[in-house]
N, C-alpha and C positions, 0 to 999 in steps of 0.2 A: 709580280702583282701590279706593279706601277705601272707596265705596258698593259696589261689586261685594262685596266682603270683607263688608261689612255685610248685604246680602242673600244671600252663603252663606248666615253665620250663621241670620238669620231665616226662611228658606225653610226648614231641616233644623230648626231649633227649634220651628217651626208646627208640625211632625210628630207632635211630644211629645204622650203624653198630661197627663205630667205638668205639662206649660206649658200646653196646651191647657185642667187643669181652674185652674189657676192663675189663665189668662185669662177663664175663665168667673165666678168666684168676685171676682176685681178688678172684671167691669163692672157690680156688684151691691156696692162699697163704694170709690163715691167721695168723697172727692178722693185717701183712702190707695190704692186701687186701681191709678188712672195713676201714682202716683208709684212703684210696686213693680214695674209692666210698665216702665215708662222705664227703670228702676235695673236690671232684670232684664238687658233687652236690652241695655244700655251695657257692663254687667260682662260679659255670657255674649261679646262682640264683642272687650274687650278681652284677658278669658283665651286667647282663642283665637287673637290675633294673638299675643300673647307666644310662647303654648308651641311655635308654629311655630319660634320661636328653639333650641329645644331641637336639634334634628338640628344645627344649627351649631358645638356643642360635643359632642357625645354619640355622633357616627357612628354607626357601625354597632351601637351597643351598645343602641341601645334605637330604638321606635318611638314615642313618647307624643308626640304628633302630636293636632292635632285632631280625627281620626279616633276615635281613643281616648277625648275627651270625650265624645263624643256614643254611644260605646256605651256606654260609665259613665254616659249618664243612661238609655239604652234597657233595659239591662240591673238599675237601679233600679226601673223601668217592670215589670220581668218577674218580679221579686221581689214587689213590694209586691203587685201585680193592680189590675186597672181599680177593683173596689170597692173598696178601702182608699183607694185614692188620693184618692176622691172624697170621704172623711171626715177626709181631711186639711186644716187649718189652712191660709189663706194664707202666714204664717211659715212654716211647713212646708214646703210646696212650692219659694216663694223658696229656703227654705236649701237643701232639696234641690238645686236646680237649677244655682243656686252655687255647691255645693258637688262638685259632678258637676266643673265647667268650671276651678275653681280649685284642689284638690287636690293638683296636680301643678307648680302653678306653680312652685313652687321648684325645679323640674328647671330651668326657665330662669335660671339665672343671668344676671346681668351680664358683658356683655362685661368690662372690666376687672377683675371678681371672675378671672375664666377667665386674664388675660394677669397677676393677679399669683400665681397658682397657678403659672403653668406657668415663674416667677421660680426655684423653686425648684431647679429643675436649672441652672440659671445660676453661675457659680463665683464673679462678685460684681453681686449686684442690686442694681438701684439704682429707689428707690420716689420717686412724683410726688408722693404725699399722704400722710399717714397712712392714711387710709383703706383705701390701695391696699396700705401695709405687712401693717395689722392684719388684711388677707385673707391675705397672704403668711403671716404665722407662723401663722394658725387651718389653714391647708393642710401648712405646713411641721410644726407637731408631730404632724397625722394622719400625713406621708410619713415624720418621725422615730421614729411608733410601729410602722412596719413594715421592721423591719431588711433580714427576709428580702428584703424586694421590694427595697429597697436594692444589696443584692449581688447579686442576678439581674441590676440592668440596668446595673450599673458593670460586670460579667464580661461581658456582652452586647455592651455599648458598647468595652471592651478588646478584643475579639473583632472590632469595624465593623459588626457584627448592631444598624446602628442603627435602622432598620425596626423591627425585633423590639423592640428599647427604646422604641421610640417609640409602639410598639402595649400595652406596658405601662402607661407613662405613660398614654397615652388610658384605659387600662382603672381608673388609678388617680383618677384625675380622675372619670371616671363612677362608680367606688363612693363617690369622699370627695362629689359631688352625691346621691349615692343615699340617702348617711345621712345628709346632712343638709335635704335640700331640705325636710322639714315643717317646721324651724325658719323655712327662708327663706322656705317660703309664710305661715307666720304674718309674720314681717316686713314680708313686701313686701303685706300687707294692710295693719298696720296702717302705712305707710309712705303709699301709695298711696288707701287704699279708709278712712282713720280717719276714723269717724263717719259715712258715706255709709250703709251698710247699712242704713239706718231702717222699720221698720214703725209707721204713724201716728206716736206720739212716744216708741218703743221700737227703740234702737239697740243694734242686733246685732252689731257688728261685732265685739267681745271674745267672742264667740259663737261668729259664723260662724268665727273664725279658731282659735280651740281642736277645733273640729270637723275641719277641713281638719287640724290639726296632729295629731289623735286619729288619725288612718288610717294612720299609721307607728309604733303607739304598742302598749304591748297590749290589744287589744280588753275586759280585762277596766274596763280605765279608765274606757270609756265609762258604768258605772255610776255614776262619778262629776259626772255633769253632772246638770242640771236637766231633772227626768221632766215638768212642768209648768211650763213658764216663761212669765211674763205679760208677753203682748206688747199687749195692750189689754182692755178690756173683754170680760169673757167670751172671750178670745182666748189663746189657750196654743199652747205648741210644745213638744213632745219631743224634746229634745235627743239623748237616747241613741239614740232610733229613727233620725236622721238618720245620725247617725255610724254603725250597725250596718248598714243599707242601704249606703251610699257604701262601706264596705270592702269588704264581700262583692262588691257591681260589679264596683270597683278591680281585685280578684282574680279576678274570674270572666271579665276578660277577658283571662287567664292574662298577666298582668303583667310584660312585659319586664322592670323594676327587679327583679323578685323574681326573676330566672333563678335555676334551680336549680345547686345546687354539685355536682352530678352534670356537668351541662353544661362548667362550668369546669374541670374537671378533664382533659378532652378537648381541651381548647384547642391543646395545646403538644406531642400526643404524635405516635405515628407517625399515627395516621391521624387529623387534626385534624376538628374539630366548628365551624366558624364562628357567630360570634353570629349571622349572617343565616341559617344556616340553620335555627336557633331560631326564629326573626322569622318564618318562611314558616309555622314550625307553631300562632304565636299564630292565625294566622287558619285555625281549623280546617276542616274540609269541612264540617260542619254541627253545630248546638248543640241543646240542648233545654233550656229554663231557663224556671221556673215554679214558683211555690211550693209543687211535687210532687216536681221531677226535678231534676236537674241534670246532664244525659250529653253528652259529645264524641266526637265521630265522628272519629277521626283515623286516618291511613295512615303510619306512620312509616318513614322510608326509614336510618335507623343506631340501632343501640341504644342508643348514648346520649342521642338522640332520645325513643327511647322508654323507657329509665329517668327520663330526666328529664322526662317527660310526664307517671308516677306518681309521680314525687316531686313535683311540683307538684299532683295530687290529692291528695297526702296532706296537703299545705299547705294544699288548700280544706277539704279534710277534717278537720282540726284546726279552724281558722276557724271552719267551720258549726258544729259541738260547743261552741266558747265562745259565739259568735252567738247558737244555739239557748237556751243558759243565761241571756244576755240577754233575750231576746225574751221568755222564759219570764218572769221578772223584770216584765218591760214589760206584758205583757197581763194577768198580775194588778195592776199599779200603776191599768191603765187599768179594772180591772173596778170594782175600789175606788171609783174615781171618775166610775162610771155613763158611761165613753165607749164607743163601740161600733166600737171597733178592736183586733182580734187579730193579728200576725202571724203567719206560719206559714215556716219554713224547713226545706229538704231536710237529713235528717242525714248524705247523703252524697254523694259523686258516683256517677254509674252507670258503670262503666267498659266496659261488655259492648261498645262502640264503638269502642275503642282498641286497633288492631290492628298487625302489621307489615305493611308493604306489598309486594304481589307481581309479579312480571314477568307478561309476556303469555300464559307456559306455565303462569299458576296457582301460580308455584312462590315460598316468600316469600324476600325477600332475605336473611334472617340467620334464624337462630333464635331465637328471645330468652326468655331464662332468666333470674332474677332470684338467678343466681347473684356473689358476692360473698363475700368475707374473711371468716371466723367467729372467732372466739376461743374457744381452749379456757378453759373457768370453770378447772377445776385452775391450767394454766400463768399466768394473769391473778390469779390471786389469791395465788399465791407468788411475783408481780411487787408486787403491792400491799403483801405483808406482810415482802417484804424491803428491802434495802438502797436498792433502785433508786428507790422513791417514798418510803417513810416513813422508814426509818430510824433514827429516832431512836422508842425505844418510850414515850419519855414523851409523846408525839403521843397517843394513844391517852386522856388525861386532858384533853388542851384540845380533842378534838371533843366530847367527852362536855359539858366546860362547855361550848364553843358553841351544842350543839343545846341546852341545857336555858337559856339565857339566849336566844332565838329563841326559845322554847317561853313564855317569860316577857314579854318584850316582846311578843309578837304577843296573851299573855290581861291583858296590862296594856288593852294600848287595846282589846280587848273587852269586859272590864269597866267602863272609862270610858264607852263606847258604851251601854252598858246602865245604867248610873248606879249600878253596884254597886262596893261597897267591895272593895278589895283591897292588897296589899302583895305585891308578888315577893319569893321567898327560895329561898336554893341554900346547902344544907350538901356538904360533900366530908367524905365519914368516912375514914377507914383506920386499921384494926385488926385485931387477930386473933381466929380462933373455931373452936374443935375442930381448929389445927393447920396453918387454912387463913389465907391472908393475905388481906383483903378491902377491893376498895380502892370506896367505894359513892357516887355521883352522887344526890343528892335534889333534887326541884324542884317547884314548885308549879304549873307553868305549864299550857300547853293538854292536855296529855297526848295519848294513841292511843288508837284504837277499833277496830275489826277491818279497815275501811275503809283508813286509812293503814297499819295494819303490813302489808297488802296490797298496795298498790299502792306506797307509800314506803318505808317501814323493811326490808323484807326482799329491796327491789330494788337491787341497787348500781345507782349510778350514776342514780337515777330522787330525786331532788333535792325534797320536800316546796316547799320555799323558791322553785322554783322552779317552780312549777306554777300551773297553771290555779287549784285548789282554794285554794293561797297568795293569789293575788292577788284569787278574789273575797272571801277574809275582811279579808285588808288595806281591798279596797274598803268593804267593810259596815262596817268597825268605824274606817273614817278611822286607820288606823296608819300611821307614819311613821318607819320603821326599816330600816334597811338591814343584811338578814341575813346573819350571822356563819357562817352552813350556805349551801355551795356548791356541792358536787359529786355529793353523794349516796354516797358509800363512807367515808366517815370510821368508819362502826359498824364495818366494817370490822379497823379499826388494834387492837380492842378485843382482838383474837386472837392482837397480838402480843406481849401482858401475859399472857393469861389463855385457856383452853381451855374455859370455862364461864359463860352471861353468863344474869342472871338479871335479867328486867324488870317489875317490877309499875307498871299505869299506868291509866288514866282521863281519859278526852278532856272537857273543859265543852263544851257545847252553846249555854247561855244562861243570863241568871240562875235558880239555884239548878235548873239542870239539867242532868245529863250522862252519858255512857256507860256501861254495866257493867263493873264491874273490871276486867282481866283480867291472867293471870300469866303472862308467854313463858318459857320455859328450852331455850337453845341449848349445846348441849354442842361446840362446833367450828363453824369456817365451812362445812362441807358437811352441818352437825348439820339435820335434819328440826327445825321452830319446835313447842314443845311449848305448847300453849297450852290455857289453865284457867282458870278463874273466878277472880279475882283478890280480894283483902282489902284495899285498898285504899281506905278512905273519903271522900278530895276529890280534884279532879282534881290532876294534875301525873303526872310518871315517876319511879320508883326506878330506878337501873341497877345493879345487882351485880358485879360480877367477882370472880371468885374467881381468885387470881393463880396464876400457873406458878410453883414453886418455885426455876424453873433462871435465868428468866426474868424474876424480876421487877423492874424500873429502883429500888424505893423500899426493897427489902430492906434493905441497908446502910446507908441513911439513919434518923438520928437524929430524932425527933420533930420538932426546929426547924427542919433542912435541910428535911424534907419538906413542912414549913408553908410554906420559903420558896421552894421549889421550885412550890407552888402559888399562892404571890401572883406569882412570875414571870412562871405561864404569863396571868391576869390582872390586868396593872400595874391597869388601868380599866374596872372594871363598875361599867354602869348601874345597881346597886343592891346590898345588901347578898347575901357568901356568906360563910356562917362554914365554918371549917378546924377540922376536930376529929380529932386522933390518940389514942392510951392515956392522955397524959399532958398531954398541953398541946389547950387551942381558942384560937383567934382569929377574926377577923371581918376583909373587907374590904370597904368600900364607894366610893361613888363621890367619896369625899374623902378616899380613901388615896393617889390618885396625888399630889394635891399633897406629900405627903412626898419624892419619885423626886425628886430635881433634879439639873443638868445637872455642878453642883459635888460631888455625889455620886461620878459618875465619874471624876473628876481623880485618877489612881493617880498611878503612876511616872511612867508617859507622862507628864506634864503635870508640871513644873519651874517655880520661879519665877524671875525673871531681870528686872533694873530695864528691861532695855530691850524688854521683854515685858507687854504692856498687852491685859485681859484684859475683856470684854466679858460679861455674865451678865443673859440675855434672858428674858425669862416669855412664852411666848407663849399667849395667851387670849384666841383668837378660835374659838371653839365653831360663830360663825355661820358661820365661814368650815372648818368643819371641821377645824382645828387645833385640841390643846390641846400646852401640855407647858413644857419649859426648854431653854434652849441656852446654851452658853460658845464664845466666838470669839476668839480670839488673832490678835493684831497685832505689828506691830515697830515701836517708836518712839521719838524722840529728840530731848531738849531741846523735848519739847508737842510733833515735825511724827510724822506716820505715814513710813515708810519702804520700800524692798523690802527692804533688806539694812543693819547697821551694825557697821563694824570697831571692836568695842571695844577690843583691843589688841594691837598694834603692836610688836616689837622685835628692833633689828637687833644679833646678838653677834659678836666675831670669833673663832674659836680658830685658833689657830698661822697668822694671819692670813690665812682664811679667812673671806667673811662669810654669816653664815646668819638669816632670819627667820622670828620666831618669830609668831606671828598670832591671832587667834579675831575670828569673823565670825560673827553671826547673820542668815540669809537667811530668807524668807518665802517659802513654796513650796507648791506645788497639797499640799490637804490637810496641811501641815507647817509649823514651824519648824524651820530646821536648826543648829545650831551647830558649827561646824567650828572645828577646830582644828590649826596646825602644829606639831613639836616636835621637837627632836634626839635623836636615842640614840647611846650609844656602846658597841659591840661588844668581845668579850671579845680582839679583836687590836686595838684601838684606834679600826676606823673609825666613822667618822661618818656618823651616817644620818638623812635630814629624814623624816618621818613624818606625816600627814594623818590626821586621824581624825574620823568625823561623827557626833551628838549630838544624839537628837529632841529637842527646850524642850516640846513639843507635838506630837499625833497627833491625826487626827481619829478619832471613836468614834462609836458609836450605839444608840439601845435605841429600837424603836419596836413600835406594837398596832395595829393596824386593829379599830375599835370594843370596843376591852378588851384584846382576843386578842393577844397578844404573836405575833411574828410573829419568830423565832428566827434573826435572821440582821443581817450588818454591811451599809451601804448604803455600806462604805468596802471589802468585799472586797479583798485579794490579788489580784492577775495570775492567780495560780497555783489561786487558790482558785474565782475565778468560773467561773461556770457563765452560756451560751448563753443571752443575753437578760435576762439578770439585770442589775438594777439598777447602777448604781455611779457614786457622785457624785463629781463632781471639782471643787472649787472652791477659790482664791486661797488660802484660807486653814485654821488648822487649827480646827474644830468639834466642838465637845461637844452633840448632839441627846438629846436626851429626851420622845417626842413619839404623842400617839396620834392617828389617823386617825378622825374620829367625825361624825356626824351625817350628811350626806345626798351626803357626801365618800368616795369610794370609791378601793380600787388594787387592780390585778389580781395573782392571788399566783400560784405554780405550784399542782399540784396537792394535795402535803399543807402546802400554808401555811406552807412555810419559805424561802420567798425572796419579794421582790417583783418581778415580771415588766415591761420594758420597755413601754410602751403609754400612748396619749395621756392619761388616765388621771395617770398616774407624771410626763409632761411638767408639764400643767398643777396638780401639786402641789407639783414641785420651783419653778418661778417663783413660785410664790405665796409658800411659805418665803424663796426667798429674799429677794424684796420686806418679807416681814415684819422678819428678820432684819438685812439692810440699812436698812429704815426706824428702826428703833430705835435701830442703831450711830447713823444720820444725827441721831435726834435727841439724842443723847449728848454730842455733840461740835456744833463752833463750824463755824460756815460754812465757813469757808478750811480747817480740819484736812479739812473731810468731802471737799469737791472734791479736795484733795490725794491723800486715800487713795482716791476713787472712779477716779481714775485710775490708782492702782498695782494697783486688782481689775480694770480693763479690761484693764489689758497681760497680767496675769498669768494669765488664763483664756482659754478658747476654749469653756468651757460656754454656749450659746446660752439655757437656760435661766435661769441664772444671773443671764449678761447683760441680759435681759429681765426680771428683778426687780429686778436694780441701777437698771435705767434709768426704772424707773415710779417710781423715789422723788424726790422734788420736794424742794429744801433749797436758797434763795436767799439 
């Protein structure tokens, strides 16, 4: 059977051109030659028995079948053209082909990775190995960061609609492989394949496996690899080429894993949409793909079918556009160095093919209209500037620093890139001028050119930071920042301080070159963008507002509130912004946070009491993207940790009656409590025993994600949280003081005042509390730590938590 399975492979492999000139090219450099055709055919035989594993976990939700490698290499074959192929590099071709057959491998999971996933719906699992655990909770905080899906299939399952649950669950298991299978194909390379990938005495395998892993990645990445990499004498490969082919393939042959959210949405209603009817439309009626065209001939029999036929054009269509950018890239790299390879890629799909499909009378089955929900701008934008999103108007002053510190970090490391001196700096003015109150953002950084206040700055919701344009300058200039600009409508919030916003700006180009000035003045958010030749002589942006009289958050504030009202909004910038009002300036930098500590907070809430034992943490791990301070409050007695201790006790009689009188300090989720019994006696005489309880301690919180203060308690109120929002619950009560920084991210709501549920949020509360618990543990004596590790077990049900507690080691 295994020979049969080996001559599929090899029978539809001979076919290739691209193995074909591979083969021809190996028997003109032996002994590397035969070792590259044996390695070829060993790997292309093995990828393709695994990924059959895939339908065993993946049902109906996908086809990647070995069917699907070999049009991933046929459709590589149709991209690149006969001649290109033929002036590609033996490495070249190898990775190509490799890369065609292993790309997906990580859709096949391990049997047991699959049986300790599906642990999680179990009410108590019970794990063979670690191994099998540490798949359980990497699955378990993806299923904890989807609440909603959570309640759908416990209401489903209360209901006996367990089919329906059970077809969730399958659906949840195929996205948590979806997103992450490039991790797992790198893995299971280097697992499996470390160090086998050799060309003569150049091992590719750290190589081939960042390539495979690039295809789930953003395509702009692939500029990041090596355009020349020496695999032997006079021998090179193009790293980015291989990767920019193998996507486009991947996708062209309209990619089950990438089903469109059009399709999904159809799943569950009246008239459902099956994944396999999606599945009949991968395999189109006919294709045209050529480094000319790229057109599908399809007949669609429902419209969501065929909306989601062009929403998945528009996903190739996006693709070839960054593609195109590459390739462009690529074929000057290669002219520079005298090789005589051009790529050439379609900039679209041709759709004039994509049809509905008709009955025998000629007549089509639906009509199909590309009608859909609109938004009126008026109503959306008296959604944005009132209560419901932002709310609070001094928002309006931390987008304005965020974009201008994103503006700054991104011309830091262009300037590094370029070997040119620089220094970031951000003044925040506010003062007054003819009557008006002016509250003014300055910054040195990348600034605007007509380009971005086009396509970025004047589009809500159209996100700089997150764009194609973002991520080829991050590639060019090796930046490594993670931006504080998210959604693209923050300029937005500017409207709901001031009625007039005035921008002088200047985009850098390159050393000592950059855009012409230029000067915006928008009079209202429906105001026409006035735009004029700007005075502005280096790059960076001025922002202006001019404040609303009725409206303004800083009017009543005192010169010093207003300064500290600005180092609020950031506790921790990356580098120097001075605050200047009429009367007073200051400066903050990146070694003002260290003043914020966690003993700062310690108000009322926090009491001192002998049997109250108080813990004061630094945490300073940068690399672990934590900075900050924390205070942790204990209960304990005579040197042991405690849950609870009665400090006193007394029994009185009146008119011989007897009554006790008590106080207890208990340790409780987020608290110490101190309770108290006591008598009173009423104006007729009687006697009344009386309870009364008494925080020692509350838990509190100040936290920033990368500076930016982030305005909210991660200890909310019942009463006060809000739908997916954050709230931690743990044994004891906590004092955080903490920013979020380096290449460490959490998902917020839309205007940045809460932080959002999501895997994300999971794996940062474990980490805290691993740090936090490691330090209590090395504080204290072996026997104290095990004693109290046992009272944070009983006392929580935080899974998080628990999982930081337990990774701390102290024998």
């Amino acid at each position: 059977m295994t020979d049969d399975w080996r001559s599929e492979t090899q029978l539809r492999l001979a076919e290739s051109s691209i193995y074909k000139a591979l083969k021809l090219k190996c028997d003109t450099d032996s002994p590397a030659g035969i070792h590259v055709m044996s390695l070829t055919d060993e790997a292309v035989f093995y990828a393709y028995q695994r990924t059959k594993t895939i339908l065993r976990h993946m049902g109906e939700f996908t086809l990647h079948d070995g069917d699907h490698l070999f049009r991933v290499l046929l459709l590589m074959e149709k991209l690149l053209t006969e001649k290109n192929i033929q002036k590609l590099s033996i490495p070249e071709l190898m990775l190509l082909i490799l890369s065609a057959f292993f790309h997906d491998i990580g859709m096949a999971p391990n049997e047991s990775e699959v049986i300790a996933w599906k642990k999680v719906w179990d009410d108590s699992p019970a794990f063979s190995s670690e191994r099998e655990e540490e798949a359980y909770n990497t699955f378990n905080r993806f299923y904890s960061a989807r609440p909603e899906q959570q309640e759908i299939i416990e209401n489903l399952i209360s209901q006996g609609k367990n089919s329906t649950a059970d077809t969730i669950k399958a659906y949840l298991i195929t996205e948590f492989i979806r997103q992450t299978h490039a991790d797992r194909a790198r893995d299971i390379i280097n697992q499996d394949w470390d160090g086998k990938f050799v060309y003569r005495d150049t091992d590719l395998t750290s190589e081939f496996a960042q390539i495979c892993y690039s295809h789930n990645e953003n395509s702009l990445t692939l500029l990041e690899l090596d355009k020349n990499y020496l695999c032997g004498p006079n021998t090179f490969a193009c790293l980015p080429l291989i990767g920019v082919i193998l996507r486009l393939a991947d996708i062209l042959d309209f990619d089950a894993k990438r089903t469109p959210s059009m399709l999904y949405s159809h799943l569950y209603v009246r008239e459902p949409i099956s994944i396999q009817e999606w599945n009949k439309h991968r395999s189109v009626d006919a294709w045209i793909i050529n480094s000319d065209i790229i057109q599908f001939s399809i007949k669609c029999k429902h419209p969501a079918i065929e909306a989601s036929v062009h929403e998945f054009c528009d996903m190739i269509d996006r693709e070839l556009s960054l593609c195109n950018n590459i390739a462009y890239v690529l074929n000057e790299f290669h002219i520079s160095k005298s090789r005589d390879l051009q790529i050439k890629i379609p900039f679209k799909v041709n759709r004039d093919k994509i049809e509905t499909k008709r009955d025998t009378y000629n007549r089509p089955l639906y009509l199909y209209r590309e009608t859909k929900f609109n938004l009126s701008k008026r109503q959306v934008i008296d959604l944005l500037m009132g209560t419901k999103l932002y709310g609070d108007p001094e928002i309006a002053l931390r987008e304005l620093l965020q974009n201008s510190i994103d503006a700054c970090m991104l011309r830091q490391a262009q300037e590094t890139k370029w070997g040119s001196p620089y220094t970031p700096e951000i003044f925040v003015k506010y003062y007054s001028h003819e009557d008006d109150d002016i509250l003014e953002v300055i910054d040195n950084g990348t600034g605007m050119d007509q380009y971005i206040i086009d396509n970025y700055y004047s589009k809500v919701g159209s996100s700089f930071y997150k764009s194609a344009d973002f991520y080829t300058l991050r590639a060019k200039s090796n930046a490594n920042f993670t931006p504080r600009s998210r959604f693209g409508i923050g300029i937005l919030s500017c409207f709901m301080v001031a009625d007039t916003l005035i921008v002088e700006t200047r985009r850098v180009y390159g050393p000592h070159e950059s855009s012409p000035p230029l000067n915006i003045r928008v009079e209202g958010q429906d105001s026409i963008f006035w735009i004029k030749a700007g005075q502005r002589e280096k790059p960076g942006t001025t922002t202006k507002l001019i404040l609303r009289k009725s409206k303004n958050p800083w009017e009543k504030m005192s010169d010093t509130a207003f300064i500290k009202s600005v180092e609020n909004v950031i506790p921790n910038p990356p580098f120097k912004i001075n605050i200047t009002t009429t009367l007073q300036e200051t400066t903050r930098d990146e070694n003002s946070f260290k003043d914020i500590t966690a003993i700062s907070m310690k108000d009322h809430s926090w009491k001192e009491n002998e049997n109250m034992r108080v813990f004061d943490i630094k945490l300073d791990k940068s690399e672990l993207g934590i900075i900050g301070f924390a205070s942790v409050a204990i209960i304990e007695s005579q040197g042991s940790p405690l849950e609870n201790v009665n400090i006193k006790s007394k029994e009185i009689d009146i008119e011989g009656k007897s009554y006790s009188l008590t106080k207890k300090i208990s340790l409780e989720e987020n608290k110490i409590i101190l309770e108290s019994t006591s008598i009173t006696i009423n104006d007729i005489g009687e006697i009344k025993e009386d309870t009364s309880l008494q925080h020692l301690a509350s838990s509190k919180s100040r936290l920033s994600l990368h500076g930016i203060e982030v305005p909210t308690s991660l200890f909310p109120n019942f009463w006060d949280a809000k739908h997916n929002q954050v709230k931690v619950s743990w044994p004891f009560p906590l004092i955080i003081v903490t920013d979020i920084c380096g290449t460490r991210d959490l998902d917020l709501n839309t205007s940045r005042t809460q932080i959002i549920m999501s895997e994300k949020w999971l794996l940062f509360e474990e980490e805290l509390a691993y740090l936090i618990c490691d330090q209590i543990a090395n504080e204290v004596r072996s026997e104290y730590w095990h004693s109290l590790k046992k009272i944070l077990e009983k006392k929580t049900k935080n899974q998080q938590f628990l999982r930081g507690l337990n990774r701390v080691s102290k024998f």
